[in-house]
ZABA-517925 format. One record per residue (C-alpha): x negated, y negated, z negated; residue in three letters. Coordinates in Angstrom, 3 decimals. Layout:
N
+----------+----------+----------+---------+
!       xx !       yy !       zz ! residuo !
+----------+----------+----------+---------+
!        X !        Y !        Z !     ALA !
...
+----------+----------+----------+---------+
//
This chain:
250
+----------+----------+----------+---------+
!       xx !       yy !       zz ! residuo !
+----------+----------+----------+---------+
!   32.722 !    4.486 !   15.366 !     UNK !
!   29.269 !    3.493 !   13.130 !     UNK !
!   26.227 !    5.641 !   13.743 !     UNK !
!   24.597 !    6.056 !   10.135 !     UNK !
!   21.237 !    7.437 !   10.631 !     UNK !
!   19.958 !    9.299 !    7.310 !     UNK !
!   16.971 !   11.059 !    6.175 !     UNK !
!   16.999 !   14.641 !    6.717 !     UNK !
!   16.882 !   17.358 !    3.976 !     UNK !
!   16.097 !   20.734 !    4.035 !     UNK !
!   18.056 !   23.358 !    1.789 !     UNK !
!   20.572 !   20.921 !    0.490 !     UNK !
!   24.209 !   19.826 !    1.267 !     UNK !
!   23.261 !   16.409 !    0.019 !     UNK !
!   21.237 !   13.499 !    0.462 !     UNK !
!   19.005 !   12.065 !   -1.484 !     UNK !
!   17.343 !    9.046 !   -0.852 !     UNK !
!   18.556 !    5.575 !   -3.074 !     UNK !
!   18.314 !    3.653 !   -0.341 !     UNK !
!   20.584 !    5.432 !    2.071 !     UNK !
!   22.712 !    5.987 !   -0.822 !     UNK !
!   24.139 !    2.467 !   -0.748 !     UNK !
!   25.056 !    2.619 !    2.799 !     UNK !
!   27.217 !    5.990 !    2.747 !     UNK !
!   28.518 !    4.488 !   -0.413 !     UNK !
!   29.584 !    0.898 !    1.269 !     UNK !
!   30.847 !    2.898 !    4.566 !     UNK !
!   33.165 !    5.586 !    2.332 !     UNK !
!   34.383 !    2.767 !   -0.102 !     UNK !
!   35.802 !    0.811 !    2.625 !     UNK !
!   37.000 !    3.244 !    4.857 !     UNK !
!   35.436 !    3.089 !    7.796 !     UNK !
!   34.542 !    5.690 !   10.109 !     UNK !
!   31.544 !    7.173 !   10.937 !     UNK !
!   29.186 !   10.011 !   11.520 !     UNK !
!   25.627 !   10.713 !   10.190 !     UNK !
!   22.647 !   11.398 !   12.235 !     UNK !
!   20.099 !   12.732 !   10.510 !     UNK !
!   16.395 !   12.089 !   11.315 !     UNK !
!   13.389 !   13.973 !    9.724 !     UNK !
!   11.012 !   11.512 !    7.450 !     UNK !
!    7.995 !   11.575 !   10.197 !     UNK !
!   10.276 !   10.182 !   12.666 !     UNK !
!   11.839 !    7.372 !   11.204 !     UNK !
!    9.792 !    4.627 !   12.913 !     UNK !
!    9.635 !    6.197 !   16.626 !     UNK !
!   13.384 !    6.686 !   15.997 !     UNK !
!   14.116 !    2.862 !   15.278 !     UNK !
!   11.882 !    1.945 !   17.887 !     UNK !
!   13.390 !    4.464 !   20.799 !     UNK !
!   16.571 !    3.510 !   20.087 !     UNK !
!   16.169 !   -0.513 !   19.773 !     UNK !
!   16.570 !   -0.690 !   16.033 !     UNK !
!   14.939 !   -3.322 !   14.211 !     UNK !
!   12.427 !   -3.191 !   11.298 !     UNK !
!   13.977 !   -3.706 !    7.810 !     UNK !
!   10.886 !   -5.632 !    6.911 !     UNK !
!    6.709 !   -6.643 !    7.805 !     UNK !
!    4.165 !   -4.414 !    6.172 !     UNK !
!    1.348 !   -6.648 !    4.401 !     UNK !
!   -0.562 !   -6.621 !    7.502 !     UNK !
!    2.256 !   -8.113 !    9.188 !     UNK !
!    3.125 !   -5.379 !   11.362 !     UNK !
!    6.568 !   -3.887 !   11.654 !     UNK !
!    8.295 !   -1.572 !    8.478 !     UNK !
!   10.965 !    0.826 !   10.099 !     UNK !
!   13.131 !    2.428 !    7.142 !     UNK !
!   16.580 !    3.726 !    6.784 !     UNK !
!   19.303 !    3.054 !    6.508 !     UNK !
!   20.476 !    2.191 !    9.689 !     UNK !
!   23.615 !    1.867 !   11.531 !     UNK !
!   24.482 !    1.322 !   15.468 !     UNK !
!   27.729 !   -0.030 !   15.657 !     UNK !
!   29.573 !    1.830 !   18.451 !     UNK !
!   32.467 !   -1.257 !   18.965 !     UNK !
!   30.387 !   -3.638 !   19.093 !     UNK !
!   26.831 !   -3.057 !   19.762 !     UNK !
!   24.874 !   -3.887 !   16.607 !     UNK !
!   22.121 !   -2.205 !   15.369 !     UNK !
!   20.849 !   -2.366 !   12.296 !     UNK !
!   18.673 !   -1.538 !    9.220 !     UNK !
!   18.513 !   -2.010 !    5.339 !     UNK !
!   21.445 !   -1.194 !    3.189 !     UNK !
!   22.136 !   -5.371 !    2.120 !     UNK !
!   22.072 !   -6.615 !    5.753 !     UNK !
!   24.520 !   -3.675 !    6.722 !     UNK !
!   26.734 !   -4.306 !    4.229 !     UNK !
!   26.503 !   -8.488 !    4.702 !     UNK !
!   27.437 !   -7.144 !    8.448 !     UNK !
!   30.141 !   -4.404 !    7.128 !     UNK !
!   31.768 !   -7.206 !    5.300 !     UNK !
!   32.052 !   -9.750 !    7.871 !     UNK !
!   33.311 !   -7.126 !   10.661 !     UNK !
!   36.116 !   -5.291 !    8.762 !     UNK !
!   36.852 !   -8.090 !    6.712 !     UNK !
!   40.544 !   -5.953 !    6.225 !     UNK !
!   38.748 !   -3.514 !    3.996 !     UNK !
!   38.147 !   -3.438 !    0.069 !     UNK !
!   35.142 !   -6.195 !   -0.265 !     UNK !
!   31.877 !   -5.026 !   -1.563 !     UNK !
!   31.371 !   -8.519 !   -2.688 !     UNK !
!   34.954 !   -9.596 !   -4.509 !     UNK !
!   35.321 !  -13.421 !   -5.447 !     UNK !
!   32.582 !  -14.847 !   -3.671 !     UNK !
!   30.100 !  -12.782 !   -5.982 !     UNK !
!   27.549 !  -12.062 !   -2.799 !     UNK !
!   24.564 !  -14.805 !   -3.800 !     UNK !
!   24.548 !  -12.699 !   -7.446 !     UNK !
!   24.999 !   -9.770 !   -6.229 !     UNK !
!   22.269 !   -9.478 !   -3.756 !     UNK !
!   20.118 !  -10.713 !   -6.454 !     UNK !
!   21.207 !   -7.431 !   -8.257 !     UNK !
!   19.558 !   -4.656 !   -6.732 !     UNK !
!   15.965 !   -6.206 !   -7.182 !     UNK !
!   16.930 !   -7.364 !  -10.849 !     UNK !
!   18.030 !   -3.599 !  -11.304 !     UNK !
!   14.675 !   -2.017 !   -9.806 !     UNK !
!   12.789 !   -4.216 !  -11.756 !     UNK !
!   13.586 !   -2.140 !  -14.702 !     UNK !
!   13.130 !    1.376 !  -13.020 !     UNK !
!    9.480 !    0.704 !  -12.694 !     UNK !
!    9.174 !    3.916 !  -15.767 !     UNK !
!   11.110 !    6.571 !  -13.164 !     UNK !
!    8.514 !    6.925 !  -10.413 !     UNK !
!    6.673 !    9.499 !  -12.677 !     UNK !
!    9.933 !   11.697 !  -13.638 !     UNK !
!   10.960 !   11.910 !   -9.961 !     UNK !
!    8.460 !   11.488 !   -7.097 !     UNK !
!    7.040 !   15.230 !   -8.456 !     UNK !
!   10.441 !   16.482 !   -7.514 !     UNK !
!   10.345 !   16.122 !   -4.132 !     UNK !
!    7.900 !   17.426 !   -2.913 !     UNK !
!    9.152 !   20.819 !   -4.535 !     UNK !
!    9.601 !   22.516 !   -1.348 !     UNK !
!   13.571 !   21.922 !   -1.365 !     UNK !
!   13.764 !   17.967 !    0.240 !     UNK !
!   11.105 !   18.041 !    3.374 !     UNK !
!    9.904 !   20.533 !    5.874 !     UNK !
!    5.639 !   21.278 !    5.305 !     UNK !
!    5.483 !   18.147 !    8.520 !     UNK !
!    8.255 !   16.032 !    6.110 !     UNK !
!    6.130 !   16.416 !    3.227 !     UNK !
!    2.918 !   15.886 !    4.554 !     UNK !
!    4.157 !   12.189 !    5.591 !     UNK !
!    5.587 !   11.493 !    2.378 !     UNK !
!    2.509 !   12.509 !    0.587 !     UNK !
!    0.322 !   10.350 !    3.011 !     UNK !
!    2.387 !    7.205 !    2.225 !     UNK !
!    2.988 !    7.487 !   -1.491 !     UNK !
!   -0.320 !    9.027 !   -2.818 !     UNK !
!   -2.732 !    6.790 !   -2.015 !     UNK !
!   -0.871 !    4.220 !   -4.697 !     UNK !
!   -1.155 !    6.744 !   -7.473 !     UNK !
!   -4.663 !    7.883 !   -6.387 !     UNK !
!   -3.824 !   11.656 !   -7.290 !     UNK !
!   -1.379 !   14.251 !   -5.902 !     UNK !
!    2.564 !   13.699 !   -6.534 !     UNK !
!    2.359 !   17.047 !   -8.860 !     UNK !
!   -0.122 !   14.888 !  -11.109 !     UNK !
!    1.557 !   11.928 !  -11.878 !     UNK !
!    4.213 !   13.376 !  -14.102 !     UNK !
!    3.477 !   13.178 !  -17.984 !     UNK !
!    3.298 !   15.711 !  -20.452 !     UNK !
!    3.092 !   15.965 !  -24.077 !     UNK !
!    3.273 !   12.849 !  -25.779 !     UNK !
!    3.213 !   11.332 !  -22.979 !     UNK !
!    5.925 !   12.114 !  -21.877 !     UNK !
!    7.720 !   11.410 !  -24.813 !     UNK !
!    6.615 !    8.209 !  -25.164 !     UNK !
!    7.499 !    7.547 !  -20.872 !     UNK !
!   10.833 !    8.877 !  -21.375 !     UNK !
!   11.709 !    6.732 !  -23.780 !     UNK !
!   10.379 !    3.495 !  -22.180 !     UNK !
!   12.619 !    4.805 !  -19.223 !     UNK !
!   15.432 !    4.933 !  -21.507 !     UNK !
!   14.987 !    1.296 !  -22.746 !     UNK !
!   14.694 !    0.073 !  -19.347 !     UNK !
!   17.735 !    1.044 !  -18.120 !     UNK !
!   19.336 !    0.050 !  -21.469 !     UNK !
!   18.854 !   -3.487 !  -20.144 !     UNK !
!   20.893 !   -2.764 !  -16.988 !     UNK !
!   23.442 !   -1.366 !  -19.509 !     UNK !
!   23.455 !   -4.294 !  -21.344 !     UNK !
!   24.579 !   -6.504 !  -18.328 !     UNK !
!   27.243 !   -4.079 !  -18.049 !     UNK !
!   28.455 !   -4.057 !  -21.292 !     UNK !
!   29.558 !   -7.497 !  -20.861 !     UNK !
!   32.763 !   -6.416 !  -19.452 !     UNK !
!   33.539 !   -2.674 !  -20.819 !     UNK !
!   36.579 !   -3.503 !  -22.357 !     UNK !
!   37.770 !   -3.858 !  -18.775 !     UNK !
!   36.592 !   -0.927 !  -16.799 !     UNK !
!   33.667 !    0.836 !  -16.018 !     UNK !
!   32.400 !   -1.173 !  -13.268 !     UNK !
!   30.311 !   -4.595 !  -13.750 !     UNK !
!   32.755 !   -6.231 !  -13.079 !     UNK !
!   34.960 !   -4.573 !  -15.048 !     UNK !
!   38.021 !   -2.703 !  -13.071 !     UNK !
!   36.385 !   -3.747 !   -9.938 !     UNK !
!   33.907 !   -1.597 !   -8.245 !     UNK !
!   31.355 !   -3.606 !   -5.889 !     UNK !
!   28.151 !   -3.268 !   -4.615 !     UNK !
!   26.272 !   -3.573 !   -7.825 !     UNK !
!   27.887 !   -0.398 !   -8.730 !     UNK !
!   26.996 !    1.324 !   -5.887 !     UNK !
!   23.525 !    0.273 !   -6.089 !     UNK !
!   23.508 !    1.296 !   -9.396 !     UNK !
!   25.184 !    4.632 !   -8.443 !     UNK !
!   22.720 !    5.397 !   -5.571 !     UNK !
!   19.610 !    5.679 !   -8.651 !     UNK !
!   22.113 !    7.802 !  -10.465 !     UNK !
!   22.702 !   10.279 !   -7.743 !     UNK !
!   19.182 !   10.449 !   -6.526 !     UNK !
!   18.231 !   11.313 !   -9.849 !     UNK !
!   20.634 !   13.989 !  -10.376 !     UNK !
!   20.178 !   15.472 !   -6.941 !     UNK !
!   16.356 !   16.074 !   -7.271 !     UNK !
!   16.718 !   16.877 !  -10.963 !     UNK !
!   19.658 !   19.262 !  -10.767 !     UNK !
!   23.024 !   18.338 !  -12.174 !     UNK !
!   22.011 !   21.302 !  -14.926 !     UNK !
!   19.304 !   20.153 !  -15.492 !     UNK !
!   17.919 !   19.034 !  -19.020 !     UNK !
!   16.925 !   15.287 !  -17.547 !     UNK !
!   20.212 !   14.753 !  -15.706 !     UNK !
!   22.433 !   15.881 !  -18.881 !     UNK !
!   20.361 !   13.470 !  -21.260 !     UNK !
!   21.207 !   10.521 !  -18.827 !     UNK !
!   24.431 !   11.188 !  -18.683 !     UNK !
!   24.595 !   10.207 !  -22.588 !     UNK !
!   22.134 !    7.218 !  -22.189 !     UNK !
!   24.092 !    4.136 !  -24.092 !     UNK !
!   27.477 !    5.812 !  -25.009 !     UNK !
!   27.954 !    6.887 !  -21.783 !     UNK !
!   27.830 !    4.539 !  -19.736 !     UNK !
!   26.321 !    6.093 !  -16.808 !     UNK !
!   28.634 !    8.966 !  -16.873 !     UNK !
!   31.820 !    6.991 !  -16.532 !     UNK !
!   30.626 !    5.152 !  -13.973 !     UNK !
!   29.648 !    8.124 !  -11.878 !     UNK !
!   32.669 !    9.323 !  -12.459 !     UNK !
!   34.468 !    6.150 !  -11.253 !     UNK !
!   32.746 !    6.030 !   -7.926 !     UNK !
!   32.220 !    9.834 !   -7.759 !     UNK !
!   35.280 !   10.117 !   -4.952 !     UNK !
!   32.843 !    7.727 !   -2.561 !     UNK !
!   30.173 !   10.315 !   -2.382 !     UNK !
!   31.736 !   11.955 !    0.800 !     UNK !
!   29.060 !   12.736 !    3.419 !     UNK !
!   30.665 !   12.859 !    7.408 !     UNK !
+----------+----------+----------+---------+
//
């Protein structure tokens, strides 16, 4: 059985985090079993490094960047973080289940997920507010996540998101920038709703892991989520209803 380790949440029955996202995503699409552990925000590094796991990357000063997701692989040892390495390693150990990366797509597709954050850069201001709302960390949680990501901004969380015009104006640039990912996908919508057409793969689930942070820490009510969901003729909606039946959390 695979260990997936994800971030805790307080008052939800859901996850949240993009990142993790991908991994329950890649795990549930091709079957394999496994349980989640879940590990509160503060304790991600001293977690990793307790239990042997290794960084997913080197912090600027070269030291050692401990994220999930991670995985320990109870067959045959491996541990492991960051949601592209797990599923290079998912694919090459249960090479009998439905391929994240279908004919030979892997060098484009791993090229997809920074191409596709490149033009999220507008979203940080409509959702970073959101969680720290009280309803995603406990007051330790928060604390941690405020200490990390305010210092960029220079201002609290609460501050960053616009108003007025502003907002207007943001909303819309948000709107345009993720009409370019749409655009890429449009290249094959007369033959499903995946970008690939009838073929889901790991672009779609990285794709799908924005989407369902967003609606998670917006509310699936809510006025934001419901104007995405109509975003370039729907686009967004079909797909998450296409890979909606890999959302399953064990």
């Amino acid at each position: 059985m695979i260990i997936f380790y994800d971030i805790a949440s307080i008052g939800l029955e859901t996850t949240w985090s993009p990142s993790t996202w991908k991994t329950r995503y890649s795990l549930n699409f091709k079957g394999i079993t496994y349980r989640t552990e879940w590990i509160e925000y503060p304790d991600i590094e001293a977690h990793a490094i307790e239990h042997e796991i290794p960084p997913s990357s080197r912090k600027p000063d070269g030291k050692p960047h401990y994220t999930l997701p991670a995985i320990y692989d109870e067959s045959t040892g491996a541990k492991l973080s960051d949601s592209l390495v797990i599923a290079d390693y998912l694919e090459k150990t249960y090479p009998d289940t439905p391929s994240l990366f279908p004919n030979n797509t892997r060098a484009l597709q791993g090229a997809f997920d920074p191409a596709a954050l490149a033009n999220m850069g507008a979203v940080a201001q409509f959702s970073l507010p959101y969680l720290v709302s009280g309803k995603f960390f406990t007051q330790r949680g928060e604390k941690h996540y405020r200490a990390l990501r305010e210092p960029a901004f220079r201002k609290r969380l609460e501050d960053i998101l616009p108003t007025g015009e502003a907002r207007i104006r943001e909303w819309e640039r948000f709107r345009n920038d993720v009409g370019n990912i749409a655009a890429w996908y449009d290249k094959t919508r007369d033959k499903g709703p995946f970008l690939l057409g009838e073929t889901p793969s790991w672009a779609d689930f990285v794709v799908g892991s924005y989407l369902v942070w967003l609606r998670v820490i917006w509310g699936a009510e809510s006025e934001e989520w419901k104007d995405v969901e109509v975003w370039h003729n729907g686009r967004w909606k079909n797909l998450f209803i296409a890979i909606k039946k890999y959302e399953k959390i064990v």
